[in-house]
N, C-alpha and C positions, 0 to 999 in steps of 0.2 A: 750115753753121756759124752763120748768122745766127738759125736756127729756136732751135738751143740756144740762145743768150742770151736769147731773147724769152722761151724757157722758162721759162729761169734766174730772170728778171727778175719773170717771172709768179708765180714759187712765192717770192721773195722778199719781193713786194708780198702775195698771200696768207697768209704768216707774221705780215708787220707787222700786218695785217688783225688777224690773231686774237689779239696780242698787243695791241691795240690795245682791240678790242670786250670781251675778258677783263679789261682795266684791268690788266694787266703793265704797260705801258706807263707809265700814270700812278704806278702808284707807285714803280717805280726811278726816273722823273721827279724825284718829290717827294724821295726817300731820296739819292738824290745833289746835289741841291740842298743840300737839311739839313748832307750832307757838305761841299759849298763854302762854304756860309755859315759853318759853324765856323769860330771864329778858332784855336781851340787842335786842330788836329789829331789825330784818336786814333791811338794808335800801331798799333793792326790795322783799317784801313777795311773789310777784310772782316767783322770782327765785329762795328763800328761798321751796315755794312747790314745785317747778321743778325737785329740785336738791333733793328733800326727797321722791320723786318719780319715782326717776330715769334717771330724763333729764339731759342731760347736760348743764352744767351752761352757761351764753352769750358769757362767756369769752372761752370756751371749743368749744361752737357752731361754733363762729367768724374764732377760727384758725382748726377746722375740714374744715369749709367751703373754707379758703383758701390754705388746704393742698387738697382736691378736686379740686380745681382750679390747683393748680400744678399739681396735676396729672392727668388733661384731656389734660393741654397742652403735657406733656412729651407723651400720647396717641396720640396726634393727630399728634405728632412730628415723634414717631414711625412706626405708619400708612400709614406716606407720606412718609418715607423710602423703608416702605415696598413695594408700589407699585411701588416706584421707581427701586427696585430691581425684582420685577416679571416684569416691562417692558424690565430691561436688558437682564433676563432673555428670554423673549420672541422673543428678538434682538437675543441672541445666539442662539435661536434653529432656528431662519429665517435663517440667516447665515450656519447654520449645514444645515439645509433643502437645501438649494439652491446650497452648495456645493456637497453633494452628490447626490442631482437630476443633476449635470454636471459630477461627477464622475461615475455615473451610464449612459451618452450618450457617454463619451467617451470610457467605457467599452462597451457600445454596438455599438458604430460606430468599436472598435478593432474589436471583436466579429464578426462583420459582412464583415468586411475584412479578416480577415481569414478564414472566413465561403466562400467568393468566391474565395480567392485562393486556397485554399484544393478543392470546387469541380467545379474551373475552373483555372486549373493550367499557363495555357500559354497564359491567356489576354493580 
């Protein structure tokens, strides 16, 4: 029973450790400090540290999130353009292809008619 605690104790002092050396430490230090010295308390301390940390505030979050939303639709709007124009595209070149595979039988049905009358003149 005593082994655990020593454990306990070890992986607790290792945590602080890293929380320490990483500067976590010093700056919820500094950021709740900030908090106590206010005289005029902010009504969300949670987004009161967010924002002294770096986050952006609910109200900042909210309209990122829905300028994200507008721009997956304008993406997904774009996308289905886009395929729609590699299909037309693919329509064009069926059409190129199929034209000149007949442009190329009747250059060879020519071809082949004057290949038998040059070397058989009087059929």
């Amino acid at each position: 029973m005593m082994r655990f605690k020593e454990e306990k104790e070890a992986k607790k002092e290792a945590f602080r450790k890293y929380l320490e050396s990483s500067g976590v430490l010093d700056s919820l230090t500094k950021v709740l400090v900030a908090l106590y010295e206010k005289n005029d308390k902010p009504s969300s301390a949670l987004e009161f540290i967010q924002q002294k940390l770096g986050g952006p505030s609910i109200s900042e979050y909210e309209k990122l999130q829905a300028e994200k939303s507008d721009l997956q639709i304008k993406y997904n709007e774009l996308l289905a353009k886009h395929q729609e124009t590699l299909r037309e595209l693919d329509g064009v070149k069926s059409l190129r292809s199929r034209s000149s595979s007949k442009d190329d039988a009747e250059r060879e049905a020519t071809e082949d008619e004057h290949t038998n009358l040059v070397t058989h003149p009087h059929q």
